[in-house]
Backbone atoms as SQL, in Angstrom:
CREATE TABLE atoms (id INTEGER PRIMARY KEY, chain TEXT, resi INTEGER, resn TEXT, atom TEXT, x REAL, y REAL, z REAL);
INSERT INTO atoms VALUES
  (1, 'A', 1, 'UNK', 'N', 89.889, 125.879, 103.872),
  (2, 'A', 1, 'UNK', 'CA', 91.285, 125.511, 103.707),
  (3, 'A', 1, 'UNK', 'C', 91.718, 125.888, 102.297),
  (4, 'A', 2, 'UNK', 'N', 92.928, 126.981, 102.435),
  (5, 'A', 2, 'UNK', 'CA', 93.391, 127.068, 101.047),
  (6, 'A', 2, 'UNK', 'C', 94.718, 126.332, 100.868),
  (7, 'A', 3, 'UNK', 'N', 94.865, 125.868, 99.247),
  (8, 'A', 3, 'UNK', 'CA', 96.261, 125.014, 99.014),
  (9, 'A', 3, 'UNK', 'C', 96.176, 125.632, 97.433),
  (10, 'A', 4, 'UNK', 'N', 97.350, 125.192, 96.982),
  (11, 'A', 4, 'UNK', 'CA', 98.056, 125.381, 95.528),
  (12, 'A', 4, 'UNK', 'C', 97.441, 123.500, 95.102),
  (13, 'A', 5, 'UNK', 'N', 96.962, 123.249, 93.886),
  (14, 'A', 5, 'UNK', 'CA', 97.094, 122.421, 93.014),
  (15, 'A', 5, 'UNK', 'C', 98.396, 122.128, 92.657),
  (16, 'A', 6, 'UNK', 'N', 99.044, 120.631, 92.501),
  (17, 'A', 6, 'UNK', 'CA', 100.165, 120.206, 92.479),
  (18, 'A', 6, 'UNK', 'C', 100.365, 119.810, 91.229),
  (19, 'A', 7, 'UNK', 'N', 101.038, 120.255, 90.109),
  (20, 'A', 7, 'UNK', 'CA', 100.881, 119.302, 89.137),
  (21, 'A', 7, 'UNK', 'C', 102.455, 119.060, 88.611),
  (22, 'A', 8, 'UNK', 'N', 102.697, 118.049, 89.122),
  (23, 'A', 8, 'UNK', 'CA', 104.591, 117.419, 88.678),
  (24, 'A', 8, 'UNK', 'C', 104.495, 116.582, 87.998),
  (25, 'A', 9, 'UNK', 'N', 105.852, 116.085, 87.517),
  (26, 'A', 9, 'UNK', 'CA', 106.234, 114.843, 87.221),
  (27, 'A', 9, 'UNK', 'C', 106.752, 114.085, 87.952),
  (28, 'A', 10, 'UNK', 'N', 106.565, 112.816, 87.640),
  (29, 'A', 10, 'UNK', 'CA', 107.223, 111.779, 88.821),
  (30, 'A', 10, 'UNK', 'C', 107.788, 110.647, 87.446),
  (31, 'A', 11, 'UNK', 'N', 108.084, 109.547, 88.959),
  (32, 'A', 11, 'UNK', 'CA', 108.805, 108.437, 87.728),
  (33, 'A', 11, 'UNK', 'C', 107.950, 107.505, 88.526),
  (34, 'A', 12, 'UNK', 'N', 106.950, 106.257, 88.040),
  (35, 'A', 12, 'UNK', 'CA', 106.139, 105.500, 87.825),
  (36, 'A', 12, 'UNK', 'C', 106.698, 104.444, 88.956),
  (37, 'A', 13, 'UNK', 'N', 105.955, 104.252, 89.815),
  (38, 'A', 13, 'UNK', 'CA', 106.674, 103.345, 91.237),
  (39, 'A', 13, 'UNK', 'C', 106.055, 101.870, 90.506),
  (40, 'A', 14, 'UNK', 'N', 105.288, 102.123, 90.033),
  (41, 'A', 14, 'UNK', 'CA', 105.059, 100.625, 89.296),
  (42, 'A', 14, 'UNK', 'C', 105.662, 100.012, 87.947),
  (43, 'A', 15, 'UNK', 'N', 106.233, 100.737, 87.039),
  (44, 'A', 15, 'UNK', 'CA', 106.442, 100.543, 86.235),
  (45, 'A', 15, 'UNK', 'C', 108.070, 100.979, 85.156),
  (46, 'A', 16, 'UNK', 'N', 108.270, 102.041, 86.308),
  (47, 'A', 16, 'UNK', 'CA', 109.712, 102.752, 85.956),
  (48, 'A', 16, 'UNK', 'C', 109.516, 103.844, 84.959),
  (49, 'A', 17, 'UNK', 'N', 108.105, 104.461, 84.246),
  (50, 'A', 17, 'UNK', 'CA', 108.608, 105.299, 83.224),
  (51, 'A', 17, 'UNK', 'C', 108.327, 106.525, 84.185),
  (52, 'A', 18, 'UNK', 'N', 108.915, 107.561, 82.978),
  (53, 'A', 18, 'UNK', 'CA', 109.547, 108.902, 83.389),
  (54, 'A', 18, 'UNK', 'C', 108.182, 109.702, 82.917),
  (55, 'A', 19, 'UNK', 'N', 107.428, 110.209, 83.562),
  (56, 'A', 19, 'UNK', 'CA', 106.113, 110.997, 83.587),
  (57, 'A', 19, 'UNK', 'C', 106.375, 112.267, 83.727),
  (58, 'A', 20, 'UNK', 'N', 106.136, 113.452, 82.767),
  (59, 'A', 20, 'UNK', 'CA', 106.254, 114.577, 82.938),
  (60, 'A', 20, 'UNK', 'C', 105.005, 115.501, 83.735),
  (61, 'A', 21, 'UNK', 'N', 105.253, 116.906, 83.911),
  (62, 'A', 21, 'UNK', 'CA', 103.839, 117.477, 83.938),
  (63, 'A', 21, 'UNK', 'C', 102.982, 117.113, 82.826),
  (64, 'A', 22, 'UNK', 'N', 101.196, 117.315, 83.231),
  (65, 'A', 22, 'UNK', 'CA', 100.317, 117.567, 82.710),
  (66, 'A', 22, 'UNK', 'C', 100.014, 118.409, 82.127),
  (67, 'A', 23, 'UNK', 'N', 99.357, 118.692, 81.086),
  (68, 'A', 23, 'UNK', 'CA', 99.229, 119.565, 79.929),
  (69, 'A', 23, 'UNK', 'C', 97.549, 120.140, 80.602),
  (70, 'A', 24, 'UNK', 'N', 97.462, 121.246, 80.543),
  (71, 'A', 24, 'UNK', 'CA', 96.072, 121.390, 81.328),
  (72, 'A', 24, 'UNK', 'C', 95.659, 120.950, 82.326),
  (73, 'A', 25, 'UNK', 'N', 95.879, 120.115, 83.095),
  (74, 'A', 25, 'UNK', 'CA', 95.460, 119.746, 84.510),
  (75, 'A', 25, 'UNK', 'C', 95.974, 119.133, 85.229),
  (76, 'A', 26, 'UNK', 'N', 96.151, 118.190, 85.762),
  (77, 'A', 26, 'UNK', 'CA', 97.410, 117.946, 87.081),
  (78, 'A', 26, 'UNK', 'C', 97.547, 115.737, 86.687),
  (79, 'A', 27, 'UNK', 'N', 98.777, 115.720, 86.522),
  (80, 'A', 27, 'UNK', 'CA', 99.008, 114.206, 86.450),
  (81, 'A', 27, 'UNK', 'C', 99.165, 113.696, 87.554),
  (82, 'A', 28, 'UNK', 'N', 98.147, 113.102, 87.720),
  (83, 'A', 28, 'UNK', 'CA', 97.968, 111.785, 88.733),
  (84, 'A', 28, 'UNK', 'C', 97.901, 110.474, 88.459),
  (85, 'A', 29, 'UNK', 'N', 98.418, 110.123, 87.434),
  (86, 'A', 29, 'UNK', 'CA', 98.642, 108.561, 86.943),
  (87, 'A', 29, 'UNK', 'C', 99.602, 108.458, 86.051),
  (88, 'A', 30, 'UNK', 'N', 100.204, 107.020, 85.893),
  (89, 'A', 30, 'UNK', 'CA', 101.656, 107.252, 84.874),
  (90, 'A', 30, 'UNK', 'C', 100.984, 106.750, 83.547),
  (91, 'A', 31, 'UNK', 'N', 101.356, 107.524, 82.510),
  (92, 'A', 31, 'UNK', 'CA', 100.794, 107.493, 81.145),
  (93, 'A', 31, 'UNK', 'C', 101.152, 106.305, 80.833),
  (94, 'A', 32, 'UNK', 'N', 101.983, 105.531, 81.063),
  (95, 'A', 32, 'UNK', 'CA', 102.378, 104.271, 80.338),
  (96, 'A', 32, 'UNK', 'C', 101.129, 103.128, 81.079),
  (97, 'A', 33, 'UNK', 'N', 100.870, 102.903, 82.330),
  (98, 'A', 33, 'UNK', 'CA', 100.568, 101.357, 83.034),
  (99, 'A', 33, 'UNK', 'C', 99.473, 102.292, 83.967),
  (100, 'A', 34, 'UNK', 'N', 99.057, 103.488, 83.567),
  (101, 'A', 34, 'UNK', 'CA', 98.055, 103.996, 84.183),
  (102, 'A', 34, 'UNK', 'C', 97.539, 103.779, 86.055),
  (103, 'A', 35, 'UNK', 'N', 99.019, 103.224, 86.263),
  (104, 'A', 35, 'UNK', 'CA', 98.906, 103.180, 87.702),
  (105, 'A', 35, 'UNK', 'C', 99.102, 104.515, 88.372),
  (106, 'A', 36, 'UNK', 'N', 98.463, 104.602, 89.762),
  (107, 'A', 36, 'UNK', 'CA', 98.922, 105.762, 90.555),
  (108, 'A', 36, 'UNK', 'C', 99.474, 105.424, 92.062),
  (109, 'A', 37, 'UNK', 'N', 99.291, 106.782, 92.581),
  (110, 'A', 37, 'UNK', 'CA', 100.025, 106.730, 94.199),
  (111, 'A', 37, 'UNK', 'C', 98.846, 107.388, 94.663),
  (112, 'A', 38, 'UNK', 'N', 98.430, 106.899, 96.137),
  (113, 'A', 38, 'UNK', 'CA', 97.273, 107.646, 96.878),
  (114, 'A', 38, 'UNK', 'C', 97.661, 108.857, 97.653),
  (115, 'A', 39, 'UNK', 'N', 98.143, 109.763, 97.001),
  (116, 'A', 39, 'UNK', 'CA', 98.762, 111.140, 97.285),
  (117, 'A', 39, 'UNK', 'C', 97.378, 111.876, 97.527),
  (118, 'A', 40, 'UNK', 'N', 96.572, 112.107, 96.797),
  (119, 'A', 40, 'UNK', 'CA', 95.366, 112.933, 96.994),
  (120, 'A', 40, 'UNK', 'C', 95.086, 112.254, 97.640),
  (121, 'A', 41, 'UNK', 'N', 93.812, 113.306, 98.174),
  (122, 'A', 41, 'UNK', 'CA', 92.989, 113.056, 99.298),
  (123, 'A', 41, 'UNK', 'C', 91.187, 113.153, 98.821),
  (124, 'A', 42, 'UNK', 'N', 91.138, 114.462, 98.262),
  (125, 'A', 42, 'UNK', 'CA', 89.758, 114.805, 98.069),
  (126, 'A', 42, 'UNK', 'C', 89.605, 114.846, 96.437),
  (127, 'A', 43, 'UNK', 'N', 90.468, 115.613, 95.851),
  (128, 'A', 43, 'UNK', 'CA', 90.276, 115.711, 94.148),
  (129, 'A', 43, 'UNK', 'C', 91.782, 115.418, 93.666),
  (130, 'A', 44, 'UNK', 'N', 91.811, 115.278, 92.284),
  (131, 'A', 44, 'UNK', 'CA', 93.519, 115.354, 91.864),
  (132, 'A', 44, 'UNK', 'C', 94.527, 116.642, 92.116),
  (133, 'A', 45, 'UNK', 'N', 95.443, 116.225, 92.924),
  (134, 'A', 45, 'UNK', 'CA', 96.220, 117.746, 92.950),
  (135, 'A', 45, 'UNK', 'C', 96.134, 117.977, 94.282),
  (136, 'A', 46, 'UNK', 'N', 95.227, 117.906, 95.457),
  (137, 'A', 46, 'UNK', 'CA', 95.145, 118.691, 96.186),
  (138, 'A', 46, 'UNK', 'C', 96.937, 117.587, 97.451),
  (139, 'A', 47, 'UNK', 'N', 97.060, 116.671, 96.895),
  (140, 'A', 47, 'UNK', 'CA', 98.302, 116.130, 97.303),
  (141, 'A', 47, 'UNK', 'C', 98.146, 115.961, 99.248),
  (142, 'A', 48, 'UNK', 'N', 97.126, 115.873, 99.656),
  (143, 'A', 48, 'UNK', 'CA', 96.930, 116.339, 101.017),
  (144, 'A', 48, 'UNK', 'C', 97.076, 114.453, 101.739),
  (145, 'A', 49, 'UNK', 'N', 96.488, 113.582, 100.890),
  (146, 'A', 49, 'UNK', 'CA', 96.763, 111.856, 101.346),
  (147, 'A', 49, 'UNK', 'C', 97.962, 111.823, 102.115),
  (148, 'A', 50, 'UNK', 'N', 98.012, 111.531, 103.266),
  (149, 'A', 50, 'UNK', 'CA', 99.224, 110.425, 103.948),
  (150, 'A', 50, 'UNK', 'C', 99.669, 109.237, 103.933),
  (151, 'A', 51, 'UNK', 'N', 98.678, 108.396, 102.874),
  (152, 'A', 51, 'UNK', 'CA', 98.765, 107.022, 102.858),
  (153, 'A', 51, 'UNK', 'C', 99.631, 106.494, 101.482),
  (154, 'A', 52, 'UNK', 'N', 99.846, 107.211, 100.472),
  (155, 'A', 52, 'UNK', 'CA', 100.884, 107.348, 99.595),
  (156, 'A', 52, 'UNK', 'C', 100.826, 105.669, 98.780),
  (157, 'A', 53, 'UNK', 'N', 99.841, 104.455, 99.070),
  (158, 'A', 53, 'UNK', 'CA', 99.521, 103.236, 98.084),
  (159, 'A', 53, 'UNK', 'C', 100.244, 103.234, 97.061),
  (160, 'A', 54, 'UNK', 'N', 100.305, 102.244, 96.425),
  (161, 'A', 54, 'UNK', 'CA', 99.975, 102.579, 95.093),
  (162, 'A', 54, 'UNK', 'C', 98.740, 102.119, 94.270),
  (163, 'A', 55, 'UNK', 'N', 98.059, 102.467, 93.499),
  (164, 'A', 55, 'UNK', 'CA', 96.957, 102.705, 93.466),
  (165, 'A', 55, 'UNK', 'C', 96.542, 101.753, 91.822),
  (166, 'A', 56, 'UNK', 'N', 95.744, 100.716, 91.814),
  (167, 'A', 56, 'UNK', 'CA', 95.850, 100.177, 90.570),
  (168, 'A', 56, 'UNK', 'C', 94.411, 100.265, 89.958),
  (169, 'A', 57, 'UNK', 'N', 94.696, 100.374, 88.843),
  (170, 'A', 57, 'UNK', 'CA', 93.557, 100.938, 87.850),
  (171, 'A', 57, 'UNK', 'C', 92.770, 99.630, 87.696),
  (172, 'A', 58, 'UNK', 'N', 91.294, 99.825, 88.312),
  (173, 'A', 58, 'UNK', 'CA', 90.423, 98.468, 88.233),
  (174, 'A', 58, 'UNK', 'C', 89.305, 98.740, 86.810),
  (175, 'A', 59, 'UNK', 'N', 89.022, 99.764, 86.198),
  (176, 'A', 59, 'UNK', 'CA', 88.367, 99.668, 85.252),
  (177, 'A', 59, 'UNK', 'C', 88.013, 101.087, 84.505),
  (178, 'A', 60, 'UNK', 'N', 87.570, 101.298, 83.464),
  (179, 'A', 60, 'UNK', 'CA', 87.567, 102.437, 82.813),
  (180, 'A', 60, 'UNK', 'C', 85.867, 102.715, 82.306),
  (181, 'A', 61, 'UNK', 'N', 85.618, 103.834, 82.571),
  (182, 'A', 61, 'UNK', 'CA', 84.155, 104.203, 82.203),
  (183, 'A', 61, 'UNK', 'C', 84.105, 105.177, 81.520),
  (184, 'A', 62, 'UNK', 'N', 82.577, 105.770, 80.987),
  (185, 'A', 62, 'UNK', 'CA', 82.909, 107.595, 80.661),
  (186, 'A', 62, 'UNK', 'C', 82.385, 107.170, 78.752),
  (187, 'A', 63, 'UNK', 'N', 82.822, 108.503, 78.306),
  (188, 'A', 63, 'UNK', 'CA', 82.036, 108.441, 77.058),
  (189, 'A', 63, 'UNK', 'C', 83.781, 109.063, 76.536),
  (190, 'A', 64, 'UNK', 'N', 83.523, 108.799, 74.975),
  (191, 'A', 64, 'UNK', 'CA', 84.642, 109.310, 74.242),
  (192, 'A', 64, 'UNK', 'C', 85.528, 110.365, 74.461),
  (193, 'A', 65, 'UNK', 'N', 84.343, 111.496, 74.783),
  (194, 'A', 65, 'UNK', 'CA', 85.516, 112.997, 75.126),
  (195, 'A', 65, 'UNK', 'C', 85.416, 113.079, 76.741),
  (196, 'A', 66, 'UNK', 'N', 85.405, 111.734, 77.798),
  (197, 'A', 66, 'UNK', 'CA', 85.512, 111.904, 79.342),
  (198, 'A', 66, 'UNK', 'C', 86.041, 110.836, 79.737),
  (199, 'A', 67, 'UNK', 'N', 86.841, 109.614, 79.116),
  (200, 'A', 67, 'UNK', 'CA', 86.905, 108.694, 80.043),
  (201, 'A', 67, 'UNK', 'C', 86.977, 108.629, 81.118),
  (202, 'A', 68, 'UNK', 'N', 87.304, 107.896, 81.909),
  (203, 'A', 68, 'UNK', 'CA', 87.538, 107.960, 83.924),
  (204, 'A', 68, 'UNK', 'C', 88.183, 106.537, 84.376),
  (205, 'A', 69, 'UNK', 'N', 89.286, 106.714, 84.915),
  (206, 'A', 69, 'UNK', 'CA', 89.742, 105.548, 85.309),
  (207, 'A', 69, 'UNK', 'C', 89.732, 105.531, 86.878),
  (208, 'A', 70, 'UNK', 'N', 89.358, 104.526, 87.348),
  (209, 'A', 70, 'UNK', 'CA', 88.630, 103.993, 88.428),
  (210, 'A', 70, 'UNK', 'C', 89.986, 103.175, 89.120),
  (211, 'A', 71, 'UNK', 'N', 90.758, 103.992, 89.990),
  (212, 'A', 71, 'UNK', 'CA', 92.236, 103.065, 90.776),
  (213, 'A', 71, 'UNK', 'C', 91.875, 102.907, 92.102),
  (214, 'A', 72, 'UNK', 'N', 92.160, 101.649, 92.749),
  (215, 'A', 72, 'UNK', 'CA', 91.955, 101.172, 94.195),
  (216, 'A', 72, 'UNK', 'C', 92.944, 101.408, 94.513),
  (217, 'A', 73, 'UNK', 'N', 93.602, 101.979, 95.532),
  (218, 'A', 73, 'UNK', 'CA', 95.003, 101.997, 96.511),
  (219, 'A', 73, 'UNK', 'C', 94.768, 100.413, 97.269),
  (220, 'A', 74, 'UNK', 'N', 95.981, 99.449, 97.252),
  (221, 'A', 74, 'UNK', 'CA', 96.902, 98.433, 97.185),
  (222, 'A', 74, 'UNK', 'C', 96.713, 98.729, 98.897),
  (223, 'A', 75, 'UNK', 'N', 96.809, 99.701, 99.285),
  (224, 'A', 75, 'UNK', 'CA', 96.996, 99.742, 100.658),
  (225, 'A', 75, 'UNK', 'C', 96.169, 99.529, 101.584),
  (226, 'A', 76, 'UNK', 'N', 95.383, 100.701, 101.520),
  (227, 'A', 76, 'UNK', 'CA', 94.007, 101.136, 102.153),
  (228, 'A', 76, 'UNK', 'C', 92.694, 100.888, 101.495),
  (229, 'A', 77, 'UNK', 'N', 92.807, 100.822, 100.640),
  (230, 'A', 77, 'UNK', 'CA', 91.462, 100.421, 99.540),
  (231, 'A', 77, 'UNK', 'C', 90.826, 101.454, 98.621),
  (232, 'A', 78, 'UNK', 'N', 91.079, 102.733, 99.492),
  (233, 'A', 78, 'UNK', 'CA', 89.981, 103.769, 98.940),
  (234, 'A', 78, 'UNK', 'C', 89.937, 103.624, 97.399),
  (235, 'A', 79, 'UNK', 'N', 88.889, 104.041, 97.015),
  (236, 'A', 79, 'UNK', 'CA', 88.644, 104.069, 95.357),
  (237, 'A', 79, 'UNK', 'C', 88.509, 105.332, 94.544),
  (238, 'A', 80, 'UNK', 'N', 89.630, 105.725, 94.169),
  (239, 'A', 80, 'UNK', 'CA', 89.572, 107.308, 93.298),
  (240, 'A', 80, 'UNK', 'C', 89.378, 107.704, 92.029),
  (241, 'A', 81, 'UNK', 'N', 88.693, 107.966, 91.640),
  (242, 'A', 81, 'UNK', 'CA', 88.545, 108.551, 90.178),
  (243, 'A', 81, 'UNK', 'C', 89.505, 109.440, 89.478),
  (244, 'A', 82, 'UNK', 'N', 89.596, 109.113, 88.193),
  (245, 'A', 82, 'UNK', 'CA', 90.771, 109.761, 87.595),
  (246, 'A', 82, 'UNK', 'C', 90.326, 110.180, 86.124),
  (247, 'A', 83, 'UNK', 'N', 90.277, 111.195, 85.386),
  (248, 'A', 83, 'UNK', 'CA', 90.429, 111.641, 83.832),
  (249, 'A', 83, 'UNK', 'C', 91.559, 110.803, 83.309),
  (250, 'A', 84, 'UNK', 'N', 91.603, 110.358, 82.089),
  (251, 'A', 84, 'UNK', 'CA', 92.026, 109.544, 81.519),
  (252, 'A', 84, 'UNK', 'C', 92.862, 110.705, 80.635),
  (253, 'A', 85, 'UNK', 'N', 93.826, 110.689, 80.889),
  (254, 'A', 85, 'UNK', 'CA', 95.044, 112.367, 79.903),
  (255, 'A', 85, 'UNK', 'C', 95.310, 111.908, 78.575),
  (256, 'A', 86, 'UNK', 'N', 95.284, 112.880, 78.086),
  (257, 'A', 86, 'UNK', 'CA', 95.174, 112.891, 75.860),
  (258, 'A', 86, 'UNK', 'C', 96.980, 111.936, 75.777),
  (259, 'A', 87, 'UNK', 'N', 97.903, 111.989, 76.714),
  (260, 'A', 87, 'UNK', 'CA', 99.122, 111.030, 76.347),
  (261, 'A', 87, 'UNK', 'C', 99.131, 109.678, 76.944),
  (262, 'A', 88, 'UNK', 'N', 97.729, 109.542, 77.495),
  (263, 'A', 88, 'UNK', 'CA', 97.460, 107.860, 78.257),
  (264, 'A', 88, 'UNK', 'C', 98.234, 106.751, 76.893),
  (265, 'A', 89, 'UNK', 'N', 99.036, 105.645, 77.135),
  (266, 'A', 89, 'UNK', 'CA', 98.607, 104.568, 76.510),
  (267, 'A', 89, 'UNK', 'C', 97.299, 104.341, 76.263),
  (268, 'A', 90, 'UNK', 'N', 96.976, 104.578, 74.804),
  (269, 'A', 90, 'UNK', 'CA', 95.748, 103.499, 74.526),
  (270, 'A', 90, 'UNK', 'C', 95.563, 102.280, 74.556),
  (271, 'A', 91, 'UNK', 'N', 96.693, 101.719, 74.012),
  (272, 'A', 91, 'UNK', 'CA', 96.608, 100.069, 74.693),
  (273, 'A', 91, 'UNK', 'C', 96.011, 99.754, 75.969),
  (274, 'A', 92, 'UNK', 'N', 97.220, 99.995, 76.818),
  (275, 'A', 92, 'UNK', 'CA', 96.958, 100.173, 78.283),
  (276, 'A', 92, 'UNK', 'C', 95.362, 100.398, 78.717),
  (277, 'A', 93, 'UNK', 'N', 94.661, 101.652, 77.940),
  (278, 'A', 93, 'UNK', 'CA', 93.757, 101.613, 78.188),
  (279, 'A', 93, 'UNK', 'C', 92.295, 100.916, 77.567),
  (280, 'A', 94, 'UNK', 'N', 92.406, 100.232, 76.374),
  (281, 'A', 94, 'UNK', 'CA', 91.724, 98.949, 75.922),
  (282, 'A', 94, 'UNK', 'C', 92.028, 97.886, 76.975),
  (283, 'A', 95, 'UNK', 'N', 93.376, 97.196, 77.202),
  (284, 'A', 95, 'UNK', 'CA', 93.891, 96.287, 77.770),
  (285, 'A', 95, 'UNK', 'C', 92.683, 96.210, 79.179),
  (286, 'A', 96, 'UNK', 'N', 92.268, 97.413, 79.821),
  (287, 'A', 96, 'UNK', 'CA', 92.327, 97.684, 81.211),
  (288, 'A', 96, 'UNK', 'C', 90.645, 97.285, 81.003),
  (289, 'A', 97, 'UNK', 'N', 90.184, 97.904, 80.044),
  (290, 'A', 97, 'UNK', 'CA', 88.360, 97.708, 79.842),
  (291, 'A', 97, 'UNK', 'C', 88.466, 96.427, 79.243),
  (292, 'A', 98, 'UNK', 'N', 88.832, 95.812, 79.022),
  (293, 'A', 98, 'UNK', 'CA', 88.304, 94.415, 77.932),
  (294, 'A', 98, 'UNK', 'C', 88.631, 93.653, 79.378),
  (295, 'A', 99, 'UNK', 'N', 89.589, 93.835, 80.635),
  (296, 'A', 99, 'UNK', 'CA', 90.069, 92.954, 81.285),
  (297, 'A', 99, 'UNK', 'C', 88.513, 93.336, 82.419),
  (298, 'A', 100, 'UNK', 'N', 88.318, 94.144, 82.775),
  (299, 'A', 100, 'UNK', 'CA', 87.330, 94.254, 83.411),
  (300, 'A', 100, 'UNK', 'C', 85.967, 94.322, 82.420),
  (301, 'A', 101, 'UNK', 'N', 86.280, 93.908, 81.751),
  (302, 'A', 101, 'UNK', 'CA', 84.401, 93.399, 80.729),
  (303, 'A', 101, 'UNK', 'C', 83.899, 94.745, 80.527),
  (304, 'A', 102, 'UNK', 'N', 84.229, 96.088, 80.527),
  (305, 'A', 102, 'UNK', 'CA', 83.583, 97.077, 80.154),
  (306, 'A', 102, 'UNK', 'C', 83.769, 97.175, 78.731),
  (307, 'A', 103, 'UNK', 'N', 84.069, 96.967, 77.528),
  (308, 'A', 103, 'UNK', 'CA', 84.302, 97.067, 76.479),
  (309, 'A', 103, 'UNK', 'C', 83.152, 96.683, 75.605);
C-alpha cells in the first residue's frame, strides 16, 4: 500500500491552540497540552485511523535527544507513541512526567 505522509496544521480539539506544520516531520500532537487525535493508524502521518479520539498523553519516556510521548485515545484505547517536537511546551512536558512519576 502506497500513501503520501500528512503533515498539517490543525487547531487543538482539546485545548483551542492554533498548531502549525511540523518542521522536519509530521505534527501529530498540539504543542501547547500535547494532546492528540487518533487519526493514524500504523506510524505518524500515515492519517489512515477511522476512529479520530482524542488521544491524551499518559506519560513521557526516552533520553534527552528522543523523548516519546505515550497518548491513549479517550475512545478506543489504543496506545500510540509519539516524538516529542523541538516547539513542545516544556512545561507541559515536565508537568506530564512528574504527574506520571517518571521524573
Amino acid at each position: 500500500m502506497s500513501f503520501k505522509v500528512i503533515n498539517e496544521g490543525f487547531i487543538c480539539q482539546n485545548c483551542g491552540e492554533k498548531n502549525p506544520p511540523a518542521e522536519k516531520t509530521c505534527r501529530n500532537h498540539c504543542k501547547k497540552c500535547l494532546y492528540s487525535l487518533h487519526v493514524d493508524q500504523d506510524f505518524p502521518g500515515d492519517r489512515l485511523s477511522d476512529c479520530h479520539g482524542l488521544m491524551k498523553p499518559l506519560y513521557i519516556d526516552g533520553g534527552p535527544d528522543n523523548y516519546i510521548i505515550h497518548h491513549q485515545c479517550l475512545k478506543c484505547g489504543k496506545i500510540i507513541k509519539n516524538k516529542v517536537a523541538s516547539d513542545d511546551d516544556i512545561d507541559e512536558i515536565i508537568k506530564i512526567a512528574k504527574k506520571a512519576g517518571r521524573s
